[in-house]
C-alpha positions in Angstrom: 113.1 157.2 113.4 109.2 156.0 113.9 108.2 152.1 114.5 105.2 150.9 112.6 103.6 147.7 113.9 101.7 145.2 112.3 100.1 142.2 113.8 99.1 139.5 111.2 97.5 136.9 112.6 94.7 134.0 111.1 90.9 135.0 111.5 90.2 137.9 114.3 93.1 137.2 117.1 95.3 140.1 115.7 92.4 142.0 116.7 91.7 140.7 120.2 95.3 141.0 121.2 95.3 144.8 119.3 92.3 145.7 121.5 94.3 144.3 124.8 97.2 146.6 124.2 94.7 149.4 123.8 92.8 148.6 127.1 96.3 149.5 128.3 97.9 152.4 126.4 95.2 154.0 124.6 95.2 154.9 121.5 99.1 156.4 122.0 100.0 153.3 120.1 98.8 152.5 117.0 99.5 149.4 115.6 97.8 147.7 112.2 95.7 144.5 112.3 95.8 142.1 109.5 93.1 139.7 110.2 94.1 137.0 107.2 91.5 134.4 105.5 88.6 135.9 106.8 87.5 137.6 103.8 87.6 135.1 100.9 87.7 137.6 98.3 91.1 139.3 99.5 94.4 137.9 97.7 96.2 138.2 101.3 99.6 137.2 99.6 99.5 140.7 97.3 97.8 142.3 100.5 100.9 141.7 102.9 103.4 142.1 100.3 102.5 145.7 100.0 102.3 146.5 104.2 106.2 145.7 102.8 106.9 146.4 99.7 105.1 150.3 100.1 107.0 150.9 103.7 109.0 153.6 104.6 112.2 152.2 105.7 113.8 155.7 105.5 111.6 157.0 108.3 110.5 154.1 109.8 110.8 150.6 111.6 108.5 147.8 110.4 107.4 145.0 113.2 105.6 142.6 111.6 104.2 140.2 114.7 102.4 136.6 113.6 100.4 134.1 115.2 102.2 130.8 114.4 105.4 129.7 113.2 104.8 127.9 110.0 101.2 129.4 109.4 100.3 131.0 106.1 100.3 134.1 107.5 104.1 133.7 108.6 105.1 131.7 106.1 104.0 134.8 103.7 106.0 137.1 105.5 109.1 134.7 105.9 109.0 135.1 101.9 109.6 138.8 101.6 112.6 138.6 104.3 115.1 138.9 101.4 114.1 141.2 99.8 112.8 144.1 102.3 114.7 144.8 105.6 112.1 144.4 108.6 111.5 142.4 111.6 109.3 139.0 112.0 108.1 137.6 115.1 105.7 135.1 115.1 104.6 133.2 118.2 102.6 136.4 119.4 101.7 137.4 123.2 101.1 140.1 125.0 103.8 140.6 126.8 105.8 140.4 123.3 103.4 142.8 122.0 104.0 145.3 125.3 107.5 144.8 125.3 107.8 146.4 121.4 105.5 148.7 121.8 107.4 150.2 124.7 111.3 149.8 123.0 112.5 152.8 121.0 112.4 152.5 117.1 116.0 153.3 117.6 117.3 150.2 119.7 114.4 148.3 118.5 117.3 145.9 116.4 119.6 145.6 119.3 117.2 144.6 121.4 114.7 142.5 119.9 116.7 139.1 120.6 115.6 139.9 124.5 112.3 141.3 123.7 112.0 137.6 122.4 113.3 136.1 125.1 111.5 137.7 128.0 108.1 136.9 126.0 109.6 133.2 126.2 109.4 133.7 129.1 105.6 134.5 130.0 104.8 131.2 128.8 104.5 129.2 131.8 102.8 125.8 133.0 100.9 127.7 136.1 100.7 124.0 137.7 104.4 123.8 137.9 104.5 127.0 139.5 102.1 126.1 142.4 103.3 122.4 142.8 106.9 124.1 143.4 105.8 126.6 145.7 103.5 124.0 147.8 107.0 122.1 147.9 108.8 124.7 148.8 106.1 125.1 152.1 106.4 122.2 153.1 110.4 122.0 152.9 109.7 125.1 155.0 107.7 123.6 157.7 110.1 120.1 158.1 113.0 123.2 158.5 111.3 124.7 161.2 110.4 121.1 162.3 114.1 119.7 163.1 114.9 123.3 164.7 113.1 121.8 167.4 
């Protein structure tokens, strides 16, 4: 079993992130960017029915990653869940993007409820992160402190 991978996202982001992951792995992984209401003249909701409704699902896995939950690009997506069997993310990152790139078509169902997950968890408030570690310091130092 294969995995095909398509990132739809608004305007050129799909992109972007596409040309992160290839800074990274090359061009081992190809994945498909959909780069939706940038061309006017396209009729994006017959365009991203067919990335499903012409799939392979004999021979293949389709990962469909969006940019935002509730978008148009999404939303289009969320329509077609019915009636073709494939997987929808939205909420895109890189380390989401990493993460299904590197799982197996094979366990790619099993495991995508913790490929979510973990990509939860690479969004992070930095500020918390240094404001807990400073605090942590300084519980440090008053330790070492009453040692004395």
């Amino acid at each position: 079993m294969e995995k095909r991978i398509v990132i739809a996202t608004h305007a050129m982001f799909s992109e972007g992130i596409a040309s992160s992951l290839k800074m990274i792995f090359g061009d081992a992984v190809p994945v498909e960017c959909i780069t939706a209401y940038v061309d006017l003249s396209v009729d994006y909701q017959d365009k991203l029915e067919k990335i499903v409704s012409e799939h392979d699902y004999e021979h293949a896995e389709l990962v469909v990653l969006t940019d935002i939950l509730g978008g148009s690009v999404n939303n289009e997506f969320m329509g077609l869940l019915d009636k073709y069997n494939f997987h929808l993310i939205t909420g895109i990152n890189l380390a989401l993007l990493f993460e299904v790139v590197t799982c197996p078509a094979e366990d790619l169902t099993a495991n995508l409820p913790s490929i979510v997950e973990q990509a939860r968890e690479h969004i992070v408030l930095c500020n918390e992160l240094v404001e807990a570690k400073a605090a942590a310091a300084a519980d440090d130092q008053l330790a070492e402190l009453n040692e004395f």
